[in-house]
NUKOLTI-203934 format. One record per residue (C-alpha): residue number from 1; x, y, z. Coordinates in nm, 3 decimals. Each point is the difference from the previous one (the first is absolute). Last residue first. Layout:
residues N
<rec pos="NUM" c1="X" c2="Y" c3="Z"/>
...
end
This chain:
residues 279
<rec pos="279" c1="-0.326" c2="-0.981" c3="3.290"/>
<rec pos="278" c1="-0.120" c2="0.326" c3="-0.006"/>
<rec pos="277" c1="-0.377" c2="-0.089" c3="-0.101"/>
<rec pos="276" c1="-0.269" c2="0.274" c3="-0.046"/>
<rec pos="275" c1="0.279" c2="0.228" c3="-0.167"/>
<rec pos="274" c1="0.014" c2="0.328" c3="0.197"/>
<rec pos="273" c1="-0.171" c2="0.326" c3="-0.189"/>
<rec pos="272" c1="0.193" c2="0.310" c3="0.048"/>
<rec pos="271" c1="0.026" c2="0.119" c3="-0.361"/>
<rec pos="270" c1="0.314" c2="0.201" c3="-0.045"/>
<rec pos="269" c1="-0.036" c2="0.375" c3="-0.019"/>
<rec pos="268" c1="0.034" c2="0.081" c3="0.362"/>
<rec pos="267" c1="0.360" c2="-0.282" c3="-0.040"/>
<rec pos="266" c1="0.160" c2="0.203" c3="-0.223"/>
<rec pos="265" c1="-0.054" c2="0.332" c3="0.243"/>
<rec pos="264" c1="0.094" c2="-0.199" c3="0.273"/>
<rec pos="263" c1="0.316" c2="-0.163" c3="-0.157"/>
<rec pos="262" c1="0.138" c2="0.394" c3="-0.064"/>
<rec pos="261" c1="0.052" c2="0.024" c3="-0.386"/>
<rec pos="260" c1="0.352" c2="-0.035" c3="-0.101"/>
<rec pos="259" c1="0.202" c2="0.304" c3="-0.047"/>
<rec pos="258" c1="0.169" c2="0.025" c3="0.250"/>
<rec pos="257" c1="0.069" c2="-0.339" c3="0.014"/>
<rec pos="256" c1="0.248" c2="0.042" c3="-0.247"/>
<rec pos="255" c1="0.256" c2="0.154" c3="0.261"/>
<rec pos="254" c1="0.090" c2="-0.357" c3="0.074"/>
<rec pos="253" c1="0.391" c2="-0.032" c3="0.018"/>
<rec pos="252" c1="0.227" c2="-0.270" c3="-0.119"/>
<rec pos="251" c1="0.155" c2="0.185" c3="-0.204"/>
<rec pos="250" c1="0.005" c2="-0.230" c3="-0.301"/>
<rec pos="249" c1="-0.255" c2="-0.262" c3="0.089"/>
<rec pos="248" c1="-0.239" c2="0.233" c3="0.196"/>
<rec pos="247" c1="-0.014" c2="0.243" c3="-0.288"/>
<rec pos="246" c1="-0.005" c2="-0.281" c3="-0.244"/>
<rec pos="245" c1="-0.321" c2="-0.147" c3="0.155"/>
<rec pos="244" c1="-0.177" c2="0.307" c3="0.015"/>
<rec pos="243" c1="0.097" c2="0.097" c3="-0.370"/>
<rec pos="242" c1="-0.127" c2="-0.305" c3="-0.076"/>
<rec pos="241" c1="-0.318" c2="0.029" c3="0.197"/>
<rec pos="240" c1="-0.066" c2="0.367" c3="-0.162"/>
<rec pos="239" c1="0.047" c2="-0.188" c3="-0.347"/>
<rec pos="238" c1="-0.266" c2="-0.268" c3="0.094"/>
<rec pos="237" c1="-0.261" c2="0.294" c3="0.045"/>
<rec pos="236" c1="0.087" c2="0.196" c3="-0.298"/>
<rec pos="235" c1="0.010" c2="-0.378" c3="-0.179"/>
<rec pos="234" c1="-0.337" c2="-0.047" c3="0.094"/>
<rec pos="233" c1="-0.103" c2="0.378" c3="-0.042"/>
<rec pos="232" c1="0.129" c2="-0.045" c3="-0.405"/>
<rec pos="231" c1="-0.187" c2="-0.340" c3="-0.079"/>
<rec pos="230" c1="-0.254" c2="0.176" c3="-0.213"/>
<rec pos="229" c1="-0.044" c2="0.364" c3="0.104"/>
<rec pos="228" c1="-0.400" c2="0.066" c3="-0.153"/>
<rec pos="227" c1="-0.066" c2="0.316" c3="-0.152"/>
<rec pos="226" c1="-0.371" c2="0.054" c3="-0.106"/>
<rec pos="225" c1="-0.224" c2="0.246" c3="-0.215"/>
<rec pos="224" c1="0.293" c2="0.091" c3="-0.264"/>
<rec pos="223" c1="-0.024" c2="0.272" c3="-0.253"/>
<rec pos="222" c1="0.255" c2="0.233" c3="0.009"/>
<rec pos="221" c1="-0.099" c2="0.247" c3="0.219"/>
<rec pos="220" c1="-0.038" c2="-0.312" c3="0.240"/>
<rec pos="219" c1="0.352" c2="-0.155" c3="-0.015"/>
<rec pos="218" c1="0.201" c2="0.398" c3="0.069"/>
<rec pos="217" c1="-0.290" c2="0.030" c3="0.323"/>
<rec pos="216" c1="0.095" c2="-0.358" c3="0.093"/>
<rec pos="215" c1="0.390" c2="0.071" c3="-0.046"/>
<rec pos="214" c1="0.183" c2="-0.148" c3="-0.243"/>
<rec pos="213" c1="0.337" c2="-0.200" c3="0.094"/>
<rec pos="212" c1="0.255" c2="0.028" c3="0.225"/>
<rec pos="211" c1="0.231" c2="-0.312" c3="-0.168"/>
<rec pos="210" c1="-0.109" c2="-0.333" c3="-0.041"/>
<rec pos="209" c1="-0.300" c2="-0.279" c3="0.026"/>
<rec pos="208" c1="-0.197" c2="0.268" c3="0.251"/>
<rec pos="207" c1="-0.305" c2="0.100" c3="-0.221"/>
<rec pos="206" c1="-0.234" c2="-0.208" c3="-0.202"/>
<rec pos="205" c1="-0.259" c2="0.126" c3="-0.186"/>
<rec pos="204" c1="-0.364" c2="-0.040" c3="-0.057"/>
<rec pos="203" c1="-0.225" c2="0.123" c3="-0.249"/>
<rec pos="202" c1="-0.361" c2="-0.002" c3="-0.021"/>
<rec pos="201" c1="-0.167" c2="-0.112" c3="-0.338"/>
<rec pos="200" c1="-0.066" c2="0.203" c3="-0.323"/>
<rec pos="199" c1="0.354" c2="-0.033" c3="-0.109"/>
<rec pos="198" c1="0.258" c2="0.216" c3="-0.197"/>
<rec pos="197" c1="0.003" c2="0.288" c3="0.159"/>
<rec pos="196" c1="0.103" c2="-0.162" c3="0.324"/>
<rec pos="195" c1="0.270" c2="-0.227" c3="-0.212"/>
<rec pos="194" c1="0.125" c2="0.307" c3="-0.126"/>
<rec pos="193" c1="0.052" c2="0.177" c3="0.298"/>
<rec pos="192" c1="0.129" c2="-0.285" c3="0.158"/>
<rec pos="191" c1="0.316" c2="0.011" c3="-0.282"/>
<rec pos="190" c1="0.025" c2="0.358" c3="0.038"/>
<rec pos="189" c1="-0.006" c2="-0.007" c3="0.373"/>
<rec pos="188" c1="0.315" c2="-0.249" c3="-0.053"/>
<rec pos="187" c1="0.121" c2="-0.355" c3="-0.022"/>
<rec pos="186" c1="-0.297" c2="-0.231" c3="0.047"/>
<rec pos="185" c1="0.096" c2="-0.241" c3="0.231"/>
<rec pos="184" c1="-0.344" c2="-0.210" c3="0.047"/>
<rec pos="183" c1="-0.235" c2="0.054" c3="-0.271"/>
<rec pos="182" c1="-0.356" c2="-0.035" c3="0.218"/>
<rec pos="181" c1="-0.373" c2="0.047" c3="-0.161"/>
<rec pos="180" c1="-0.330" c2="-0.011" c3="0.262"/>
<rec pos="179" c1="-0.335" c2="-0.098" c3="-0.080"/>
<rec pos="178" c1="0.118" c2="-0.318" c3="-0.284"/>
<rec pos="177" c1="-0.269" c2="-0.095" c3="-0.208"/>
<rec pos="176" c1="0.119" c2="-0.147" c3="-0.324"/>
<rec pos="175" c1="0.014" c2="0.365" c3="-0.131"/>
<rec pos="174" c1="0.201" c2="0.143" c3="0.259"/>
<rec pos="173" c1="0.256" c2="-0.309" c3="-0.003"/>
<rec pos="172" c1="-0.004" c2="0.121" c3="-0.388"/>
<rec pos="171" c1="0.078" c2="0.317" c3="0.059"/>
<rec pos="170" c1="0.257" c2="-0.107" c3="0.270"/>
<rec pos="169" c1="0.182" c2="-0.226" c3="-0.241"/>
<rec pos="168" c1="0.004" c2="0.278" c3="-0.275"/>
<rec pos="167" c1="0.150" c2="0.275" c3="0.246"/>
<rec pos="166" c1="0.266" c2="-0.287" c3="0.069"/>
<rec pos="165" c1="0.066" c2="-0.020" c3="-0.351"/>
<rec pos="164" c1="0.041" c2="0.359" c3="-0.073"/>
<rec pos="163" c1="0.253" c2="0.036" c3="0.274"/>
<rec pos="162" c1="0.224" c2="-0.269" c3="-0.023"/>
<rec pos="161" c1="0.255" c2="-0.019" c3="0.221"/>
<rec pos="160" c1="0.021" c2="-0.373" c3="-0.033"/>
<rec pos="159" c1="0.246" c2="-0.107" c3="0.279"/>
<rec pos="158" c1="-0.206" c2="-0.189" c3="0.233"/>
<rec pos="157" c1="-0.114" c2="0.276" c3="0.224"/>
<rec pos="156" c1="-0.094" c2="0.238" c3="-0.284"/>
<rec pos="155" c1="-0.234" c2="-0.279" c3="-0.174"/>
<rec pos="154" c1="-0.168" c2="-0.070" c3="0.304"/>
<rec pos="153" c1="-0.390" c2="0.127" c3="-0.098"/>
<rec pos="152" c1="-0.203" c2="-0.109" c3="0.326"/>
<rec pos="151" c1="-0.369" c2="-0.040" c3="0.015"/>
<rec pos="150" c1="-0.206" c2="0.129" c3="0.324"/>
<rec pos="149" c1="-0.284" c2="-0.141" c3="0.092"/>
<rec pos="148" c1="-0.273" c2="0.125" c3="0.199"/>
<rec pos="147" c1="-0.193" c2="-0.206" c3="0.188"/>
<rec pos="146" c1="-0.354" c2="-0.002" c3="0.065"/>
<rec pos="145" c1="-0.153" c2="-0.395" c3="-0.129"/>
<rec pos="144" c1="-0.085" c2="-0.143" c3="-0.355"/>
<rec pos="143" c1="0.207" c2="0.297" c3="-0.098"/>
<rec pos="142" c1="0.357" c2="-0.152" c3="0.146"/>
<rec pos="141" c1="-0.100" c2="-0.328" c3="-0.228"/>
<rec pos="140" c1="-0.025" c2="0.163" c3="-0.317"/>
<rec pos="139" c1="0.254" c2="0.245" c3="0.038"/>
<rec pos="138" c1="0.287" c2="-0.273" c3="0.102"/>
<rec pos="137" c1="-0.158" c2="-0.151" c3="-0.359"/>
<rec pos="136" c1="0.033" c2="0.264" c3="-0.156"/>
<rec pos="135" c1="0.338" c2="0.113" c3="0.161"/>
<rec pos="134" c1="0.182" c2="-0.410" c3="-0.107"/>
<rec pos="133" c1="-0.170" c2="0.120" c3="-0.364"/>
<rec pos="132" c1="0.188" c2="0.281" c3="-0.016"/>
<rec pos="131" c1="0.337" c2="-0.169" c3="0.094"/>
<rec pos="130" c1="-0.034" c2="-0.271" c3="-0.254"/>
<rec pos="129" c1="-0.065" c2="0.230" c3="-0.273"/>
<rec pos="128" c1="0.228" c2="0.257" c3="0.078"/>
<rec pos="127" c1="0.329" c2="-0.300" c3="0.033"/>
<rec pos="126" c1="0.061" c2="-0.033" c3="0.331"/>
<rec pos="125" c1="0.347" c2="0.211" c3="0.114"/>
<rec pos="124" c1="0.293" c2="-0.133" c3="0.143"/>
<rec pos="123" c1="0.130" c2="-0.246" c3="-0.310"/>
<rec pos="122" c1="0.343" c2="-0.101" c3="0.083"/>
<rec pos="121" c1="-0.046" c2="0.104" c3="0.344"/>
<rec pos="120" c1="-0.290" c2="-0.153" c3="0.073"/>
<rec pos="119" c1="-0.167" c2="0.108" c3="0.292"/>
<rec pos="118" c1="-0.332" c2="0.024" c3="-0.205"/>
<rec pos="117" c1="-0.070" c2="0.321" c3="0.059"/>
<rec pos="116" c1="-0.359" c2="0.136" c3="-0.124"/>
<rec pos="115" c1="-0.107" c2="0.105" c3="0.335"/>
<rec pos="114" c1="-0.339" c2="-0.039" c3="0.218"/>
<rec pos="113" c1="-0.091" c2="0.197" c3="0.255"/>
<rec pos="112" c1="-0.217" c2="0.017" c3="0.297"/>
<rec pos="111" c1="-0.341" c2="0.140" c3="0.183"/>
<rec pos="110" c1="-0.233" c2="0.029" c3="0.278"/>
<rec pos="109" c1="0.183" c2="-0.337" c3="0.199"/>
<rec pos="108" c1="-0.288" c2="-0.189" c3="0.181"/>
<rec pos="107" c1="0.221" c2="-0.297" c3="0.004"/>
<rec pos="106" c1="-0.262" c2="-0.145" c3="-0.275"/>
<rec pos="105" c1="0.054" c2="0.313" c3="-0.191"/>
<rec pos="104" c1="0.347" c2="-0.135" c3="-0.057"/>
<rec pos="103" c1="-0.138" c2="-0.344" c3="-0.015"/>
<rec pos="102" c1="-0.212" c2="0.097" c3="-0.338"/>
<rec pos="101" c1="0.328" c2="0.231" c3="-0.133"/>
<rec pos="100" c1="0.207" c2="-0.291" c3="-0.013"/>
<rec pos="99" c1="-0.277" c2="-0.262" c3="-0.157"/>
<rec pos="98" c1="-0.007" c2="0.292" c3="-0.286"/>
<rec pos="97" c1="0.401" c2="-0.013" c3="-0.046"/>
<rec pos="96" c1="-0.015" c2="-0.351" c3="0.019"/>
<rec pos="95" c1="-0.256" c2="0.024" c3="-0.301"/>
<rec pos="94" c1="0.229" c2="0.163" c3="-0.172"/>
<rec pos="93" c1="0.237" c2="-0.231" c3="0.010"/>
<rec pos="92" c1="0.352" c2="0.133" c3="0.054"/>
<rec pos="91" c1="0.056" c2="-0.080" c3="0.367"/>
<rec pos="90" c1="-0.011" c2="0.187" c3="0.320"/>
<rec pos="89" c1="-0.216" c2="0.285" c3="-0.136"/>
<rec pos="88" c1="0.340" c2="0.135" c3="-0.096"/>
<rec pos="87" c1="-0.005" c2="0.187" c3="0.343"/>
<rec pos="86" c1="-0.235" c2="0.026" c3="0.212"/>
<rec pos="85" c1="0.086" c2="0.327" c3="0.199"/>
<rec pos="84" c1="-0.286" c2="0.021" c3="0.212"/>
<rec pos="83" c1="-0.244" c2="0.309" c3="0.059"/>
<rec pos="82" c1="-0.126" c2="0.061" c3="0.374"/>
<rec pos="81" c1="-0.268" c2="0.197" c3="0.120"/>
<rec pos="80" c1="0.024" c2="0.141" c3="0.345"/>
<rec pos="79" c1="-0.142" c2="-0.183" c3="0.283"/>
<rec pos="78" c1="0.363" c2="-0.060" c3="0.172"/>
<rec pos="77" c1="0.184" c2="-0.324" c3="0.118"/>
<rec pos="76" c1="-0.217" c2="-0.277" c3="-0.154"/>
<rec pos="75" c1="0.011" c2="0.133" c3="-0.381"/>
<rec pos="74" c1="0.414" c2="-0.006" c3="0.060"/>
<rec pos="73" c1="-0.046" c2="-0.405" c3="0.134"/>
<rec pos="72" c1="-0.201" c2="-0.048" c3="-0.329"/>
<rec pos="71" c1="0.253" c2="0.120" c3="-0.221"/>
<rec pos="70" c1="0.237" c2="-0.186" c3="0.185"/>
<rec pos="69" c1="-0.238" c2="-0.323" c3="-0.096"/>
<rec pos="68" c1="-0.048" c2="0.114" c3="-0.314"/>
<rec pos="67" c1="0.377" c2="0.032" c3="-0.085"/>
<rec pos="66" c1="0.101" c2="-0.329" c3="0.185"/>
<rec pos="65" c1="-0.295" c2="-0.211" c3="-0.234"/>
<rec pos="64" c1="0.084" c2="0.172" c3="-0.350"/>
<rec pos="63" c1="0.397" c2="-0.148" c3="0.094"/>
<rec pos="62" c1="0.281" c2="0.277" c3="0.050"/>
<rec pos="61" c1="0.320" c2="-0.013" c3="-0.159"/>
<rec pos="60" c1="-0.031" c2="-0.145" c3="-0.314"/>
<rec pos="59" c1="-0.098" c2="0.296" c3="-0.173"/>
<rec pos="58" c1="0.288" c2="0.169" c3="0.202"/>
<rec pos="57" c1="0.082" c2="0.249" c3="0.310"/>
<rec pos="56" c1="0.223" c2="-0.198" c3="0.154"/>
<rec pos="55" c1="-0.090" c2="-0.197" c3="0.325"/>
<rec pos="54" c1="0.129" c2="0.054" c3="0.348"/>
<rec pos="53" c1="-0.410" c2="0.024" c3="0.121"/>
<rec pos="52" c1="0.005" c2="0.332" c3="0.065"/>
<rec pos="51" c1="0.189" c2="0.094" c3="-0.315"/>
<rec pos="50" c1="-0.268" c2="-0.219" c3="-0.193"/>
<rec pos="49" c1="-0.295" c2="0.248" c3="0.176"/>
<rec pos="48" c1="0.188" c2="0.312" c3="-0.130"/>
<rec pos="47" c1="0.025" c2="-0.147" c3="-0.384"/>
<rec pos="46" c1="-0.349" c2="-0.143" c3="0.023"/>
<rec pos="45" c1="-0.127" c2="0.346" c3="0.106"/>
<rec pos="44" c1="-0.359" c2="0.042" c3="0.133"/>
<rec pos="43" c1="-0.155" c2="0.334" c3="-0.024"/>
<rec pos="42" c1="-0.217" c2="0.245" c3="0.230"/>
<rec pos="41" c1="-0.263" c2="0.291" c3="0.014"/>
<rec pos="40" c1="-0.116" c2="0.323" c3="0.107"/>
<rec pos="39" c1="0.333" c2="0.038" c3="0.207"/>
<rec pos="38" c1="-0.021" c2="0.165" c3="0.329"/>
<rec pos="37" c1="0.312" c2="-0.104" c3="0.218"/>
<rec pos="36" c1="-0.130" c2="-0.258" c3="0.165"/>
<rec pos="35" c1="-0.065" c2="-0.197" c3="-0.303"/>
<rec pos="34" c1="0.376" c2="-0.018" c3="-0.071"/>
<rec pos="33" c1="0.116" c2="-0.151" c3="0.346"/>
<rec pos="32" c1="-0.316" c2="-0.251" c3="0.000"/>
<rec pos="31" c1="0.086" c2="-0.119" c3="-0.354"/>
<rec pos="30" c1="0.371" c2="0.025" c3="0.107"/>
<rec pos="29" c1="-0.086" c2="-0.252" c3="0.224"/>
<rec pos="28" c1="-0.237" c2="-0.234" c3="-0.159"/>
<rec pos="27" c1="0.252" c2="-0.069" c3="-0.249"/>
<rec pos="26" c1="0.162" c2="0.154" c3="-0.334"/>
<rec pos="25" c1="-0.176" c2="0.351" c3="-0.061"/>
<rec pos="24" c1="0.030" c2="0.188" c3="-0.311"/>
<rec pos="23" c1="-0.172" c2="0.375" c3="0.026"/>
<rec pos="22" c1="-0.215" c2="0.139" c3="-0.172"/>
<rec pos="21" c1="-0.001" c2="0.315" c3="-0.083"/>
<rec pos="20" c1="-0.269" c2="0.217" c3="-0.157"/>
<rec pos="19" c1="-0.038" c2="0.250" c3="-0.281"/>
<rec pos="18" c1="-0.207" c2="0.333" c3="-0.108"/>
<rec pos="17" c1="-0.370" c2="-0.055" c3="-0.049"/>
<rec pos="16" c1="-0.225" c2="-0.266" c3="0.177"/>
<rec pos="15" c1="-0.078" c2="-0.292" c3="-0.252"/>
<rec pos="14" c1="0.334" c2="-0.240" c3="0.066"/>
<rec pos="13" c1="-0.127" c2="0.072" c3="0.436"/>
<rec pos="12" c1="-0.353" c2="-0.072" c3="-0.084"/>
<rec pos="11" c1="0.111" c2="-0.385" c3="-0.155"/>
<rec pos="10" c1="0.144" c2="-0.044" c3="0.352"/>
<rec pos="9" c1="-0.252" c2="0.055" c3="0.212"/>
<rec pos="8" c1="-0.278" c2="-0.167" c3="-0.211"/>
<rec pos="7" c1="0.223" c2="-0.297" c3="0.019"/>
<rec pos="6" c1="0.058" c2="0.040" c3="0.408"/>
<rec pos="5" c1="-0.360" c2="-0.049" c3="0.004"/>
<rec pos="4" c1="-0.057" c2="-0.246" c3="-0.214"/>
<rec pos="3" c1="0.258" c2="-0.207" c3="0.201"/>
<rec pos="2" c1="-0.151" c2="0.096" c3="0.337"/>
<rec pos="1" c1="0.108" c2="0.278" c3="0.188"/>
end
């Protein structure tokens, strides 16, 4: 599929009824690994793709350039559409923000999001004026082309539980053009509930941060048309090599690689291609 095409794609699957997943992927591999398995659709993670790279998960973390070019290196290992976590737009500007969406769709990426964090501590949140505008102009540029952003309400991640103001923040990212409308860590099915009642836009969630959870059938009664799982199968994934490590380490046995996937299976859904030039 071309870019259009896997745009198309994904804007059916936020207009079909009920709710989908999908799922965070970190690298080519686990893009192959997750595709295989039959979902519709897939996500970058900046927190999962730091961990690979022995980074924290942090604004400064990550440059715009490494996160477009993994982003890039997912689109290459599967035909599925693809939406990017972009962060704060990768500066405060709105007009950054708008150049950020422009080489997203550039990579041939069918969507991404925007957030109104400014990984500050001492003041975590944009002000609503500032962080509007940074979506209108995001808007602006993602609807010169297909892609469908997503804007990003992080009051509940950065300490401001605030309900009422993050359903204001999401009206207005509505408003200014936003197609899809994210409040990471909400705290309960009442609180998505009311954002999904709320808001005239599709709704995504995140599952995975802590605990059990929702279920998909418990997330779509109430209102929500996608569930992404942020960084959580990256650190699922590095949490079964710890536990490898350890048991080898402290007993010195290696019953873990019972669980492992067999080599041959990994390697069926690996791309075979050789490099032109091994030296």
């Amino acid at each position: 599929m071309d870019q259009t095409e896997r745009f198309e794609v994904f804007r059916a699957l936020h207009a079909r009824a009920g709710a989908f997943v999908i799922p965070n992927v970190w690298d080519a591999g686990s893009a192959r690994l997750i595709a295989s398995l039959g979902f519709e659709a897939l996500a970058t993670t900046s927190a999962g793709y730091a961990f690979s790279k022995g980074k924290r998960d942090s604004f400064a973390g990550l440059s715009r350039a490494e996160v477009l070019a993994n982003a890039a290196e997912i689109l290459g290992a599967t035909g599925l559409p693809v939406s990017a976590d972009l962060e704060d737009g990768f500066d405060v500007a709105p007009e950054t923000c708008a150049e950020t969406i422009r080489m997203a769709i550039g990579t041939g990426l069918a969507g991404g999001s925007i957030e109104d964090a400014t990984g500050d501590a001492g003041a975590p949140i944009h002000d609503f004026s500032l962080a509007v505008e940074r979506v209108a102009a995001a808007a602006e540029a993602a609807h010169d082309l297909p892609f469908l952003l997503t804007a990003r309400a992080e009051n509940f991640l950065w300490g401001r539980p605030d309900l009422d103001d993050t359903i204001r923040r999401l009206q207005a990212f509505s408003a200014a053009g936003a197609d899809v409308l994210f409040a990471p860590g909400l705290p309960d099915l009442d609180a998505i509930r009311a954002v999904c009642g709320a808001v005239d836009k599709p709704v995504n969630v995140v599952m995975g941060l802590s605990g059990p959870g929702h279920s998909v059938a418990d997330l779509a009664a109430a209102g929500v048309r996608r569930i992404s799982v942020g960084g959580s199968f990256a650190r699922a994934a590095f949490g079964a090599l710890r536990r490898a490590a350890e048991e080898v380490r402290d007993n010195g046995t290696f019953a873990y690689a019972a669980d492992a996937i067999p080599g041959q299976v990994l390697s069926g859904l690996m791309s075979p291609e050789k490099p032109p030039d091994r030296r």
